[in-house]
PyMOL Python script that loads the backbone (N, CA, C, O; Angstrom):
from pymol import cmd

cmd.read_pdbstr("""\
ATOM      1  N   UNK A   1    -144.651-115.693 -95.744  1.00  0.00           N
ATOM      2  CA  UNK A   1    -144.667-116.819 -96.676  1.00  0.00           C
ATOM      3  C   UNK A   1    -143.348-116.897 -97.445  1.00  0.00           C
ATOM      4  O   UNK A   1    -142.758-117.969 -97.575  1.00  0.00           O
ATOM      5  N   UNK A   2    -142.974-115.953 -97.861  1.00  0.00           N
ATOM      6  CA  UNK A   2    -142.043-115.726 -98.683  1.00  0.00           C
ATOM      7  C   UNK A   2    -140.431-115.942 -97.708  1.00  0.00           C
ATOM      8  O   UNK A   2    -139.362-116.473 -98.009  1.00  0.00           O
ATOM      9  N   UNK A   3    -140.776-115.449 -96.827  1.00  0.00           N
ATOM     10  CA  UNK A   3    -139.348-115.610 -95.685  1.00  0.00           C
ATOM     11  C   UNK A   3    -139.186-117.613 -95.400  1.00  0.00           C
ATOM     12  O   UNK A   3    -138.087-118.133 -95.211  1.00  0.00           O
ATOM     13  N   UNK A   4    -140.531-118.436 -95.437  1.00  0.00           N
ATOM     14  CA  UNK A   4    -140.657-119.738 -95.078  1.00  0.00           C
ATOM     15  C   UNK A   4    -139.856-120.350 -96.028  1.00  0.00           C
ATOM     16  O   UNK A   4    -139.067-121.268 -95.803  1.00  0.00           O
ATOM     17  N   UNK A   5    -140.139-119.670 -97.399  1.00  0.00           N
ATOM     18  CA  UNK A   5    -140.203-120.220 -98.657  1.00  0.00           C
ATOM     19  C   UNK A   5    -138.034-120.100 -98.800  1.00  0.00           C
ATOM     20  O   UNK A   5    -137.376-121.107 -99.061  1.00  0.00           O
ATOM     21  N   UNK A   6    -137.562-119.103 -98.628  1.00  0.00           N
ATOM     22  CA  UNK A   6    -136.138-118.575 -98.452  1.00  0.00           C
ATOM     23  C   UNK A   6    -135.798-119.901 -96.927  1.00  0.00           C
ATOM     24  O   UNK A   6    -135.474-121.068 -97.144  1.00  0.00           O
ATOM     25  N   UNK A   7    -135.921-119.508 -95.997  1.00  0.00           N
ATOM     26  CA  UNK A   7    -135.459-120.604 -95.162  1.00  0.00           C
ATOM     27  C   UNK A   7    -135.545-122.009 -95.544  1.00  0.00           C
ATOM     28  O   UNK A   7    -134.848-122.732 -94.832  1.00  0.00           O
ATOM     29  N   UNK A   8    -136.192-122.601 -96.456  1.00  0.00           N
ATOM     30  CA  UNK A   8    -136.511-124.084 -96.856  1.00  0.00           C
ATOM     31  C   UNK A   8    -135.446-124.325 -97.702  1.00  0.00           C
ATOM     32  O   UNK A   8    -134.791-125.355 -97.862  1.00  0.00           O
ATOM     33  N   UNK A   9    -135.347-123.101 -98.291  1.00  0.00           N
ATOM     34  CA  UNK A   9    -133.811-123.201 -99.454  1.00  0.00           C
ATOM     35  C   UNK A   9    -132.327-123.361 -98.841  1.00  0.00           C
ATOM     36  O   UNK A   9    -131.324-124.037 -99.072  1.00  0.00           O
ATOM     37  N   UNK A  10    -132.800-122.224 -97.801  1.00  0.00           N
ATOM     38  CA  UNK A  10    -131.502-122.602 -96.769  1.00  0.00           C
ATOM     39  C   UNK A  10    -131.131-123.573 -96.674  1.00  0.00           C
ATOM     40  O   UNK A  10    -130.103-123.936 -97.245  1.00  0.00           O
ATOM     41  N   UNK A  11    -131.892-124.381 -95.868  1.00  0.00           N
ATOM     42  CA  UNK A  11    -131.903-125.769 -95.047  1.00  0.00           C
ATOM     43  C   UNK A  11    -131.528-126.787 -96.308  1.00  0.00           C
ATOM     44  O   UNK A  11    -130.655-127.625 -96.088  1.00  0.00           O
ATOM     45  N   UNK A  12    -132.277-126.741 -97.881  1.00  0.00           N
ATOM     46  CA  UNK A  12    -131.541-127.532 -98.562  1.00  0.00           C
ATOM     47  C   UNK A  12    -130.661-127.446 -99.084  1.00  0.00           C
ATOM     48  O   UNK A  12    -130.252-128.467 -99.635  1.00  0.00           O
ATOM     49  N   UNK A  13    -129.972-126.347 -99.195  1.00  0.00           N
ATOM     50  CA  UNK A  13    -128.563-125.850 -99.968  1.00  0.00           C
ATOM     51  C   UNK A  13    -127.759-126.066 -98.366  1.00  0.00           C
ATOM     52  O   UNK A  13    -126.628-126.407 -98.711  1.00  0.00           O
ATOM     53  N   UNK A  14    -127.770-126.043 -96.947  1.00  0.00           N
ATOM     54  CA  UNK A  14    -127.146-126.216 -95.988  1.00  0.00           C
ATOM     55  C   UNK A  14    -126.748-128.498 -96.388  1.00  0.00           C
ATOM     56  O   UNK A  14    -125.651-129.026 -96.565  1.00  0.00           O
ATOM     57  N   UNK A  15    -127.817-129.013 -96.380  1.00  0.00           N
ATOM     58  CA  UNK A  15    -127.841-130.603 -96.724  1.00  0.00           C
ATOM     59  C   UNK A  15    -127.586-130.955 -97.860  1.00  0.00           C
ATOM     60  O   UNK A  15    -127.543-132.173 -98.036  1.00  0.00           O
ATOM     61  N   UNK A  16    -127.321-130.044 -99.056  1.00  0.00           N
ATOM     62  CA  UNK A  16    -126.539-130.490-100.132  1.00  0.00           C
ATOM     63  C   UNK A  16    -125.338-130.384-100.363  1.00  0.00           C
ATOM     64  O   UNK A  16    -124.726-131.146-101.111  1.00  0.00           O
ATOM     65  N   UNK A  17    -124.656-129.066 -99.525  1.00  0.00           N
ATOM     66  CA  UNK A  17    -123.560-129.110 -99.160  1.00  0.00           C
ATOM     67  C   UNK A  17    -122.388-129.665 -98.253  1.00  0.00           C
ATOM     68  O   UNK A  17    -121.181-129.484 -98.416  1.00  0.00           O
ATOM     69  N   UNK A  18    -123.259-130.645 -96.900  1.00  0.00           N
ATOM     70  CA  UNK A  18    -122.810-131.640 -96.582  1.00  0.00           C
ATOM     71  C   UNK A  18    -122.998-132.987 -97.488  1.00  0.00           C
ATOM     72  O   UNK A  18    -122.470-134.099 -97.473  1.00  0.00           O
ATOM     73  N   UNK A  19    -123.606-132.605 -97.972  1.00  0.00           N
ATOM     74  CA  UNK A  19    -123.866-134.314 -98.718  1.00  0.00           C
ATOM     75  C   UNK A  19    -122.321-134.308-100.123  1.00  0.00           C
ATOM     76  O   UNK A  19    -121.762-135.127-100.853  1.00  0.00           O
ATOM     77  N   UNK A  20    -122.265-133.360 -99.918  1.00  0.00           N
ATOM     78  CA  UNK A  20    -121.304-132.853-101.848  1.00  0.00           C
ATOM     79  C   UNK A  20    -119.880-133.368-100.578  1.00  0.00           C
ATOM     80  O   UNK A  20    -119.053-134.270-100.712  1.00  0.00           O
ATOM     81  N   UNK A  21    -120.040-132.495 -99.543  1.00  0.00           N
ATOM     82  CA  UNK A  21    -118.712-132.731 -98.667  1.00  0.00           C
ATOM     83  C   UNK A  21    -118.059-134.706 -98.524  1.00  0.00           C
ATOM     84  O   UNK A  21    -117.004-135.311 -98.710  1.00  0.00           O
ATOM     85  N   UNK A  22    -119.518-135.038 -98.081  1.00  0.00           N
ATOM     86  CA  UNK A  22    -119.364-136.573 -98.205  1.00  0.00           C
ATOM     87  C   UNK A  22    -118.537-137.149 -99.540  1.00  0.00           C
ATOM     88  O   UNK A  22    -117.523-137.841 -99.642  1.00  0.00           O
ATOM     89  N   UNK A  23    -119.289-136.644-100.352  1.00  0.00           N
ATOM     90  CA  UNK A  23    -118.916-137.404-101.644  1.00  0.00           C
ATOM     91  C   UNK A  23    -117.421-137.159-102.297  1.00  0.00           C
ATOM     92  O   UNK A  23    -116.812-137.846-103.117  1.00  0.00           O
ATOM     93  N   UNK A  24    -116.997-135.759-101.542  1.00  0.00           N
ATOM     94  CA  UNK A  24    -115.653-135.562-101.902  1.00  0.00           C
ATOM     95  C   UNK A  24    -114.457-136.464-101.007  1.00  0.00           C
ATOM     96  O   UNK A  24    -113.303-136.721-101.348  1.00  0.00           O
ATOM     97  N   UNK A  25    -115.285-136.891 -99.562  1.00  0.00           N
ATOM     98  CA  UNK A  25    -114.205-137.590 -98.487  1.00  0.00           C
ATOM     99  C   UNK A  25    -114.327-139.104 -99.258  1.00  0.00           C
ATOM    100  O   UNK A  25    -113.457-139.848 -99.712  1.00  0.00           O
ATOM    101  N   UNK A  26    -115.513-139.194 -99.208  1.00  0.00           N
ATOM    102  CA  UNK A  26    -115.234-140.584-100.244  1.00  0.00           C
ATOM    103  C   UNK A  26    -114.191-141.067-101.472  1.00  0.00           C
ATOM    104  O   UNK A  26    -113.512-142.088-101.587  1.00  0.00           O
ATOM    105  N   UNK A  27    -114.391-139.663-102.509  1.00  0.00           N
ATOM    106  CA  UNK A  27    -113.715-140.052-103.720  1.00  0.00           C
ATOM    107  C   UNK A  27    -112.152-139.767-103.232  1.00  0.00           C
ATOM    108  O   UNK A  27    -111.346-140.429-103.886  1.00  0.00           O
ATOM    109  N   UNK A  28    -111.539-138.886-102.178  1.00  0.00           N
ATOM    110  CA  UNK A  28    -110.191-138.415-102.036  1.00  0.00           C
ATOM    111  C   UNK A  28    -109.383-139.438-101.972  1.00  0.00           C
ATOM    112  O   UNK A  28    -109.601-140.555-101.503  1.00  0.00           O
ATOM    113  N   UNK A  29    -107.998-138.814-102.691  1.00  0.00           N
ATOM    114  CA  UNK A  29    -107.131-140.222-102.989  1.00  0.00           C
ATOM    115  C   UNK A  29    -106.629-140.290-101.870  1.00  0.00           C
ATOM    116  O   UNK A  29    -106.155-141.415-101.709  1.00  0.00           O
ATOM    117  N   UNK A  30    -106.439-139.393-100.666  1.00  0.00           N
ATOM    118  CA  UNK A  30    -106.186-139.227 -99.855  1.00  0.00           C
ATOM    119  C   UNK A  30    -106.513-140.491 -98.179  1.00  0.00           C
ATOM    120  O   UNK A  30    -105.940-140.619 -97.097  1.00  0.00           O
ATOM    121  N   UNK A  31    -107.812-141.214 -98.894  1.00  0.00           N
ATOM    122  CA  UNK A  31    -108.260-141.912 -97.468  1.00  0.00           C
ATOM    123  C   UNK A  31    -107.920-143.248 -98.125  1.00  0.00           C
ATOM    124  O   UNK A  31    -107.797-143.376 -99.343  1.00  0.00           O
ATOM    125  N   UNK A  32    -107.749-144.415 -97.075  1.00  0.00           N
ATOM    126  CA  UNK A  32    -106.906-145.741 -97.527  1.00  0.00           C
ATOM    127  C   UNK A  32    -108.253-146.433 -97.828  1.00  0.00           C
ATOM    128  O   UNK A  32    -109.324-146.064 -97.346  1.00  0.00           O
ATOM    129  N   UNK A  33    -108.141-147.166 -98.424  1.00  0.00           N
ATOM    130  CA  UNK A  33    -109.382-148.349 -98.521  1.00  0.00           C
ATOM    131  C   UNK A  33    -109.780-148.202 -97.092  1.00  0.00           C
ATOM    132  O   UNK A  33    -110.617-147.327 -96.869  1.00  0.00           O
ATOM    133  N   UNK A  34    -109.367-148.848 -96.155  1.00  0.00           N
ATOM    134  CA  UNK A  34    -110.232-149.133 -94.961  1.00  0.00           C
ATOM    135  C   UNK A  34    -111.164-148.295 -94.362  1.00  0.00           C
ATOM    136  O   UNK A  34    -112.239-148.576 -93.832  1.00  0.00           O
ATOM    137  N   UNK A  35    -110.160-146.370 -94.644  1.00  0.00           N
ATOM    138  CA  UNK A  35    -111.261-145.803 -93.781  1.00  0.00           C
ATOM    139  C   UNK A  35    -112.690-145.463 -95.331  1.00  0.00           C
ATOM    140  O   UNK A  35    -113.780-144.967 -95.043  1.00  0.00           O
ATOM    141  N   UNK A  36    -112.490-145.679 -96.151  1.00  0.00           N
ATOM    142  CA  UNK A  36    -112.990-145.683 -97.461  1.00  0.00           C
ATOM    143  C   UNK A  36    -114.060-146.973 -97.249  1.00  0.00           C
ATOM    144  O   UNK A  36    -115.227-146.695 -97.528  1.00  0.00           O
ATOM    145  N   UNK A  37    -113.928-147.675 -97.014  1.00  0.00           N
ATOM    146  CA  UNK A  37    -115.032-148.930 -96.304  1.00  0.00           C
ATOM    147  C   UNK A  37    -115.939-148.842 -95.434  1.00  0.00           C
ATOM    148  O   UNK A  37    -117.069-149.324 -95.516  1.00  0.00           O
ATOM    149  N   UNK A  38    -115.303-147.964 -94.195  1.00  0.00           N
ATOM    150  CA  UNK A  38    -115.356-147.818 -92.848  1.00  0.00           C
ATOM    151  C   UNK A  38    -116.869-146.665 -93.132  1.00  0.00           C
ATOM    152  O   UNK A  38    -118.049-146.891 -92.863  1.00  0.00           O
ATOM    153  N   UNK A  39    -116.260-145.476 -93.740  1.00  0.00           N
ATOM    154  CA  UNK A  39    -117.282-144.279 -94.481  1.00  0.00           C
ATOM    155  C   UNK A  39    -118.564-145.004 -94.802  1.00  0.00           C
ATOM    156  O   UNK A  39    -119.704-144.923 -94.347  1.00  0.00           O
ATOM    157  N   UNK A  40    -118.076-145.639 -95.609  1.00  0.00           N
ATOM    158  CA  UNK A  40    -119.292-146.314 -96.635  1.00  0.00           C
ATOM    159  C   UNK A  40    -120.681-147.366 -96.038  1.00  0.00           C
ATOM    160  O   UNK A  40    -121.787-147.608 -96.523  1.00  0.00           O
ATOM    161  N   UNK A  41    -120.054-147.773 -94.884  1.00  0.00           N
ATOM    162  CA  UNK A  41    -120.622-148.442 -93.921  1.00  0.00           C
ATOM    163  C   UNK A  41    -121.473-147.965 -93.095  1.00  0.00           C
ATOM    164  O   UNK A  41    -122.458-148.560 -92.657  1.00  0.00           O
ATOM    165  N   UNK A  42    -121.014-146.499 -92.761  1.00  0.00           N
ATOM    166  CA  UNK A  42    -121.633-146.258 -92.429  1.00  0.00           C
ATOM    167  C   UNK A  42    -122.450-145.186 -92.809  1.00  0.00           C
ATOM    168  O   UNK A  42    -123.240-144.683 -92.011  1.00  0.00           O
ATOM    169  N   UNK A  43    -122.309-144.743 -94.117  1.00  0.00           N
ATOM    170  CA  UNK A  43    -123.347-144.441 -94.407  1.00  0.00           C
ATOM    171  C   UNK A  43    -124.785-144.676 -95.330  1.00  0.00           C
ATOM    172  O   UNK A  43    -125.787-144.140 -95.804  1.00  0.00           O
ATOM    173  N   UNK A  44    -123.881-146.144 -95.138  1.00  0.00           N
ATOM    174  CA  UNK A  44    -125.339-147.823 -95.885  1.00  0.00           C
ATOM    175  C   UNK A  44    -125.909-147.417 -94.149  1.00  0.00           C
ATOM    176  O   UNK A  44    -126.799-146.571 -94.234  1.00  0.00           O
ATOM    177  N   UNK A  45    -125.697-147.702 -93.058  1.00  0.00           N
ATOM    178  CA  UNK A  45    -126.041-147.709 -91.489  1.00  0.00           C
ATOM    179  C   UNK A  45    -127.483-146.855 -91.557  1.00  0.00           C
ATOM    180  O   UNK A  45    -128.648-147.209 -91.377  1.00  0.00           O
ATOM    181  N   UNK A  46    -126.686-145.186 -91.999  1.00  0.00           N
ATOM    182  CA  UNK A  46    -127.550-144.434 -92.047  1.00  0.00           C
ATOM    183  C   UNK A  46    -128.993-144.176 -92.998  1.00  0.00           C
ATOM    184  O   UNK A  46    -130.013-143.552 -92.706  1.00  0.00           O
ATOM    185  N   UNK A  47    -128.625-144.931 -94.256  1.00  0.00           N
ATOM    186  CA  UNK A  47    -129.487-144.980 -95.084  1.00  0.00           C
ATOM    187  C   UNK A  47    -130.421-145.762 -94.940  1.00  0.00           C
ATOM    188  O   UNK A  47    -131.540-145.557 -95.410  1.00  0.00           O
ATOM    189  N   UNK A  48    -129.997-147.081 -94.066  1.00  0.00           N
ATOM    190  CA  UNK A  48    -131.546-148.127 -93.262  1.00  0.00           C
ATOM    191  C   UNK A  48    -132.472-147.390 -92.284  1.00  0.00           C
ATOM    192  O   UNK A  48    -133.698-147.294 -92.225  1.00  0.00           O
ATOM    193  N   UNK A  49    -131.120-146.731 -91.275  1.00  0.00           N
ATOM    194  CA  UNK A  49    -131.867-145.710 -90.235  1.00  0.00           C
ATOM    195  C   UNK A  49    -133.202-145.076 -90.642  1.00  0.00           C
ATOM    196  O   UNK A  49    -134.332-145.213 -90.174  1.00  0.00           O
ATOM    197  N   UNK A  50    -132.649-144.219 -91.821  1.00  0.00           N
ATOM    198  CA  UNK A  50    -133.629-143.395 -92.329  1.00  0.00           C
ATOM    199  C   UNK A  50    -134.962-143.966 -93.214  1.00  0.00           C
ATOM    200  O   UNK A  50    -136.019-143.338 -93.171  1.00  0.00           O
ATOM    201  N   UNK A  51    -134.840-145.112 -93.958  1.00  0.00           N
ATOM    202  CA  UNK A  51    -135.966-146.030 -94.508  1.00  0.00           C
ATOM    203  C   UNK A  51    -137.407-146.326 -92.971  1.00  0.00           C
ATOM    204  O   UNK A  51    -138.398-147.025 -93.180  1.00  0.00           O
TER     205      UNK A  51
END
""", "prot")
cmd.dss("prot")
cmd.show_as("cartoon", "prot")
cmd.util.cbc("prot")
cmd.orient("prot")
């Protein structure tokens, strides 16, 4: 039970840490508007997917 309970944490500290990754490619001054659009698009895409 306790090992289920540790793996579930995994798995959400593994998907919060891609999600934190996202949010940093987004804000970087580094990407131009377009691919900054391009991102964002698709991850409005993904957010219908998943509804």
């Amino acid at each position: 039970m306790k090992r289920l309970v540790l793996f579930r944490g995994a798995v959400l500290w593994v998907d919060f840490a891609s999600w934190r990754q996202q949010m940093l490619l987004l804000n970087s001054a580094a990407l131009t508007g377009a691919q900054r659009g391009q991102l964002r698009s698709v991850m409005q895409a993904q957010g219908r997917s998943g509804q």
